[in-house]
Structures are given as C-alpha cells and as structure tokens.
C-alpha positions in Angstrom: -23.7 21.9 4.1 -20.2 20.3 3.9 -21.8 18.0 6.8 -24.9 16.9 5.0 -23.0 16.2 2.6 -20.5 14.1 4.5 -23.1 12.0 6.4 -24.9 11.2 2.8 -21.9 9.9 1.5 -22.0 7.3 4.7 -25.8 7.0 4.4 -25.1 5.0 1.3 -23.1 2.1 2.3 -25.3 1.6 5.6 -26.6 -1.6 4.5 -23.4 -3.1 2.9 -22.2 -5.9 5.1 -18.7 -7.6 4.1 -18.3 -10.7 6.1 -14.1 -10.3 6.1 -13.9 -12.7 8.8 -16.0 -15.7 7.1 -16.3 -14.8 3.3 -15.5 -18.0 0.5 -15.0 -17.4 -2.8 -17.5 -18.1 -5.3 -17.6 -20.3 -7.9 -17.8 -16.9 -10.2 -15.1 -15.3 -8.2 -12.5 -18.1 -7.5 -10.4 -17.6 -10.7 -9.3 -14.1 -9.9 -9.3 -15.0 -6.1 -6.6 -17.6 -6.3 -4.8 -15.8 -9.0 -4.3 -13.1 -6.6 -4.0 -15.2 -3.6 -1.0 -16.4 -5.0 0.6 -13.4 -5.0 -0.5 -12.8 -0.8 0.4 -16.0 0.0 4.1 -14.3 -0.3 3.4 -11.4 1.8 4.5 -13.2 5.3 7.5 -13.8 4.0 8.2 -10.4 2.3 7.3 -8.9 5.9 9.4 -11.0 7.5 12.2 -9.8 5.6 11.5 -6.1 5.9 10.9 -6.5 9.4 14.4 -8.3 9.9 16.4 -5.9 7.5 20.0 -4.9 8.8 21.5 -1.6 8.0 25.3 -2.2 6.2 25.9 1.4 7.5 28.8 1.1 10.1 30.8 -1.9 7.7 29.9 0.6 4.6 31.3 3.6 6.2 34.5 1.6 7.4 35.0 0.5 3.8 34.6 4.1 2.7 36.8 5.7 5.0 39.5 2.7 5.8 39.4 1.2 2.3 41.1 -2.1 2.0 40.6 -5.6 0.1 39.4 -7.0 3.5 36.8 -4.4 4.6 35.5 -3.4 1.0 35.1 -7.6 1.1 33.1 -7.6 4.4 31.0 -4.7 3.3 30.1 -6.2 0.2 29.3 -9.3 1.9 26.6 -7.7 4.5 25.3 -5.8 1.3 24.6 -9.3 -1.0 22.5 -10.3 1.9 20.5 -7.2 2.3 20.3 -6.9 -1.5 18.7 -10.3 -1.8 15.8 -8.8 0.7 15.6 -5.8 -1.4 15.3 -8.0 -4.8 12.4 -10.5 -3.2 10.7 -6.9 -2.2 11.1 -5.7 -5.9 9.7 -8.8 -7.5 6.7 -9.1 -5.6 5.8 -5.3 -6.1 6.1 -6.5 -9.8 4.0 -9.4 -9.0 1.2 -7.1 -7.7 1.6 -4.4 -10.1 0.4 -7.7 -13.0 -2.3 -8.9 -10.2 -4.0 -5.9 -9.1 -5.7 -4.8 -12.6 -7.4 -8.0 -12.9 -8.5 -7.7 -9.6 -9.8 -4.0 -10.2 -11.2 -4.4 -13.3 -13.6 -7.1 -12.0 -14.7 -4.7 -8.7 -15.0 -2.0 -11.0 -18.6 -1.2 -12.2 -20.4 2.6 -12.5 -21.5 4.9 -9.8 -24.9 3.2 -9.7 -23.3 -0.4 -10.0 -21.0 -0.2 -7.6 -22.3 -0.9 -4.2 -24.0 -4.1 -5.5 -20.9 -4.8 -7.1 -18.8 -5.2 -3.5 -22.0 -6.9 -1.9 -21.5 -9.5 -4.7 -18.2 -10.0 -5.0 -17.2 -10.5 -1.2 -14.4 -12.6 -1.3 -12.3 -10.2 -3.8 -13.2 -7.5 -2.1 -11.7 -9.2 0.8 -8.5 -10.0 -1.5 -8.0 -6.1 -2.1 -8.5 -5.2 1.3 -5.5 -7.7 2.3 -3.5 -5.8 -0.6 -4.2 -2.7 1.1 -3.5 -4.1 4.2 0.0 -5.5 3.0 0.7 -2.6 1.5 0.1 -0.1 4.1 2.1 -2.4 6.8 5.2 -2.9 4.3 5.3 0.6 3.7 5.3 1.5 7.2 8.2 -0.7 7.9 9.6 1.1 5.4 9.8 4.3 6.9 11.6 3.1 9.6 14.5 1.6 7.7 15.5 4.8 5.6 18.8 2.9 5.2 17.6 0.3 3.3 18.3 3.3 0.4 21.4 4.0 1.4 22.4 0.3 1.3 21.3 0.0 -2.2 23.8 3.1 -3.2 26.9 1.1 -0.9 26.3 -2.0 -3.2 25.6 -0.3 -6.5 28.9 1.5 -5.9 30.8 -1.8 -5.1 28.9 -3.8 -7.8 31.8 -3.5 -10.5 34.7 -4.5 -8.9 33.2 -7.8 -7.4 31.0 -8.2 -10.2 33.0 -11.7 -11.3 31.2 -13.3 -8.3 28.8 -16.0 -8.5 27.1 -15.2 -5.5 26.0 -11.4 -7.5 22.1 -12.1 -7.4 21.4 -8.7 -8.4 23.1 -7.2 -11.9 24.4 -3.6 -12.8 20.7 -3.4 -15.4 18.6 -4.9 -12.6 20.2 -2.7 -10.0 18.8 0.5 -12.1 15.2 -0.4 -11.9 15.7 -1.4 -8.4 17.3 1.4 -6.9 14.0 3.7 -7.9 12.3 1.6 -5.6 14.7 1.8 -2.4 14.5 5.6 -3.2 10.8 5.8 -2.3 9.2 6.3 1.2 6.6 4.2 0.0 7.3 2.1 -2.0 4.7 -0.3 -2.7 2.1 2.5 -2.5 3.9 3.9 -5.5 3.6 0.4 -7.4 0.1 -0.3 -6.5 -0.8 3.3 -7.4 0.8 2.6 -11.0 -0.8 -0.5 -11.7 -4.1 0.8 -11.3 -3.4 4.1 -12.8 -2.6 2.2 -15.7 -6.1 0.2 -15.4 -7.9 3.5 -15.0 -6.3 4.7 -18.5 -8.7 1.5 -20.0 -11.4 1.6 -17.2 -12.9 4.5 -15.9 -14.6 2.9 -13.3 -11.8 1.8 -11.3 -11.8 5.4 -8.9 -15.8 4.3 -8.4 -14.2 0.3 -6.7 -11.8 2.6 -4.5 -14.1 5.4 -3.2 -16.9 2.4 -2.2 -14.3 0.9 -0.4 -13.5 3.8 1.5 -16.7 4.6 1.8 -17.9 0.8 2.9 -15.2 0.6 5.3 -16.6 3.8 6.9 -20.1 3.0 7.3 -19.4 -0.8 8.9 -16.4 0.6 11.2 -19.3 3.7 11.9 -22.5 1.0 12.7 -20.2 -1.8 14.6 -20.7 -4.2 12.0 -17.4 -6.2 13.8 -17.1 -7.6 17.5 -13.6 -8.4 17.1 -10.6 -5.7 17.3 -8.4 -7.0 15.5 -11.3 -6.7 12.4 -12.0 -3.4 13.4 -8.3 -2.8 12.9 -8.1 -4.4 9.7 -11.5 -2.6 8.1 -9.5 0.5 9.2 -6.5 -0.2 7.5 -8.0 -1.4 4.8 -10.3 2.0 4.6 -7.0 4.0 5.0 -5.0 2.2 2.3 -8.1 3.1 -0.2 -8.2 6.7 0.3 -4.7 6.7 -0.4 -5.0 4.9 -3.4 -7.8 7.1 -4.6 -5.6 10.3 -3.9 -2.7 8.6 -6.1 -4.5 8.4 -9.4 -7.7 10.4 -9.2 -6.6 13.9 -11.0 -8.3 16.0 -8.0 -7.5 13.7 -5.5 -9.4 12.4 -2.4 -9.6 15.5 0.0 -11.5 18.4 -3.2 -15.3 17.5 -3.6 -14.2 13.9 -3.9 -17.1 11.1 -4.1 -15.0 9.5 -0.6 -16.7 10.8 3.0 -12.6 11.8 3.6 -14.2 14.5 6.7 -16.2 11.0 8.1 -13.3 8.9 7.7 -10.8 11.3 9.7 -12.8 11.9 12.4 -13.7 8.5 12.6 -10.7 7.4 13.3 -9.3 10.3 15.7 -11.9 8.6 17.9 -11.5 5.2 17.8 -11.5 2.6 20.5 -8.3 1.2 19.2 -4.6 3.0 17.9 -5.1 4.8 14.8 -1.9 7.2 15.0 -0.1 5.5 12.4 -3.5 5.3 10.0 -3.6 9.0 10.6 -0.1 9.6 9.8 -0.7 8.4 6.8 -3.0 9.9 5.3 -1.2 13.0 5.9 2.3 12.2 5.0 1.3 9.5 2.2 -1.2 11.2 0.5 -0.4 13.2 -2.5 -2.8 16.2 -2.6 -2.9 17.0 0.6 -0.8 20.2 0.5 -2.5 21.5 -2.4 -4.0 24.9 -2.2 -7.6 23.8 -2.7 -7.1 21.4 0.2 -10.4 22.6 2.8 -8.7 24.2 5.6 -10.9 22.8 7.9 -9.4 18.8 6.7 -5.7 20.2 7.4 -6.7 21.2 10.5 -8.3 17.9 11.5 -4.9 16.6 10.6 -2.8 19.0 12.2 
C-alpha cells in the first residue's frame, strides 16, 4: 500500500515541465524575480568566502597558552579577518530571511492550485530552487569548517581589550546575534527555515509550494526531463534542499504520512547516474524528524 501510495504522489507531477535551463521571467513575475535576484547575485561571493575561510586555531591557542601583547595582537589580527567573512555570511542570511517570504507567498496556492501554480510561475520557481541550491552548498562547506565557531569564541573573548580599534567591524551587541549563527551546523538552513516558518504563521499554503517542489523535482529527475548533468545535479539539489525545508517547519515533518513522495525521492537518488552521497547525507543528518519514533523503519533503513 505504502508503494501505491508512493508512486501516486509522482504520478501527479508527471506532466510538470520546468525549463531551469532557459526559463525568463514574466512580465507578472519580474518584480519578485529581481527583488530576489538581488539577494543571489551575492551568493558567489559569500561562497567564495566560505570556501576560502582560514581557521585562527594554532595563533589562538598560542595566544592562550603563551599570552603576550605581541601574540594576543597577531591572534586578533587573523580573527578581524575571519570575522569580516563571518559578518558578510550573517547579513546575507538576514537578506534571505526578508526575501524568501515574498518569494513563498507568491508560489504558495492550495493543494489543488498548486501544480498550476509552479507551471506558471517558472522563473520564481527557478529563483527558489537557486536558494535551495545556495543553501544546501553553503551549508555543506559549513560542516567542514567546524572552526569557523570556535573562531567566533577566540574573537568574542578578545573583543574588549582591543575594542578601541577602528579596524573592529563587528561590535560586542552584533557579536551576540552572530555567534548563534557560527554555533549551527547549518546555518543558513536554520535561517531559511525561520523565515518561512514565519510566513507559514500568515499563510498556510506555504508547506503545499515546498512538498510540489519536492515532489516536481522527483517526477522530472524520474522521466529524464534534463539531457544535461549538471541540471540533473541541480534538480537534485534543489529536490533535496525542499524536503529539508518541509521537515523544518511542517509540525509532523517530511518522513510521517507527509504529502512529499520522501520513499521515491531516496531511492531515487541511491540510484542515480551521478554522486548523490552528500544529498543523502543530508537528509539524514540535516533533517529534523528523522530520529523520531514514528519515523517508518523501513525509510531509516533506506538511510542507513
């Protein structure tokens, strides 16, 4: 029965086509495609930067066990550059949190609206799957840098005796905020999933935009809808990213008799043509429900 029910949920997006290779905006849609275009035409730059971080570890442990005026100087030094990063990273996450409602709210229509809704509205679906996309690739990095926290301590712990400089880009209120951020694994998960939370408190459509997406995603990776790889790859991502959102802020979550083909989507991409390690990873180690007790044995062991 789980099965039937499974391939139904893919049956329904068979015919949606999203051309995320050649789609233009609208005249209807550009508004809310540039506003939030804006907002991507940062992300190179935020990866970048992520990508090129540099752990104060070794300078930060000298200052702490050899303390002295010149390497407490040189520590703090590595750490304003590394802070700078981490303040570029913080702003645009507050950037997308303002962004992503408006974006939501427009792909958001009921159950029986819904499909329509992402045939019509092309180009910003396109826009949300490059948020997912970003935000899915940021986070990832992430992971990898788990000093990048640390860091953040080093300079908050530093920040009052050289807080006279003018080179301080960061300040002791600023820092606060900030340092809940470096603390996550995910961080830009975590914002995304707050914005739209928030949207979902006025709009209680906004679950319906995710699980299509998901769903979508599914059923063009499924029928080859894409000749290129790196599309494929993309569509995946993007796929991925929205079953993650989903289990953020849907109460349940994605993996309990959720409206997202979650069995489909795992299985599809344990068989892939291309790497999906990462995409499966994540799901399991970024999700938020799926250790909870009503989780279907038979997903965890797809997982395992």
């Amino acid at each position: 029965m789980g099965s039937l029910l499974s391939q139904s949920k893919s049956a329904d997006y068979a015919k949606i086509v999203i051309d995320f290779d050649n789609v233009k905006p609208s005249s209807k849609e550009l508004e809310i495609y540039n506003q939030v275009q804006k907002i991507l035409n940062q992300c190179p730059t935020v990866l970048s930067l992520i990508n090129d971080y540099k752990n104060c570890t070794k300078l930060c442990s000298t200052a702490m066990s050899s303390p002295s005026k010149e390497s407490e100087e040189k520590a703090f030094n590595a750490l304003l550059n590394s802070v700078k990063s981490v303040s570029v990273f913080y702003s645009f996450s507050e950037d997308l949190k303002k962004c992503v409602p408006v974006l939501l709210n427009e792909l958001s229509k009921p159950a029986e609206e819904t499909k329509q809704s992402l045939q019509d509205s092309q180009a910003l679906v396109k826009q949300f799957a490059n948020i997912l996309n970003f935000v899915l690739t940021f986070d990832q990095i992430r992971m990898m840098r788990p000093h990048l926290s640390n860091d953040f301590s080093y300079y908050r712990r530093y920040l009052s005796k050289f807080s006279k400089r003018d080179d301080i880009v960061v300040k002791a209120d600023e820092a606060s905020a900030m340092a809940l951020f470096t603390a996550r694994h995910c961080p830009m998960m975590v914002s995304l999933s707050s914005a739209t939370a928030a949207c979902l408190e006025q709009n209680h459509n906004v679950t319906n935009a995710m699980s299509a997406m998901a769903n979508a995603c599914l059923a063009m990776l499924k029928n080859k809808r894409f000749d290129s790889v790196e599309t494929n790859k993309y569509v995946a991502k993007a796929m991925t990213g929205a079953v993650i959102l989903f289990d953020h802020v849907d109460p349940t979550g994605v993996f309990y008799k959720s409206p997202v083909d979650i069995k489909g989507i795992i299985k599809f991409l344990k068989k892939a043509e291309f790497d999906t390690e990462s995409l499966l990873a994540t799901i399991r180690f970024s999700s938020k429900h799926f250790k909870d007790d009503n989780t279907p044995s038979s997903i965890v062991d797809m997982l395992q």
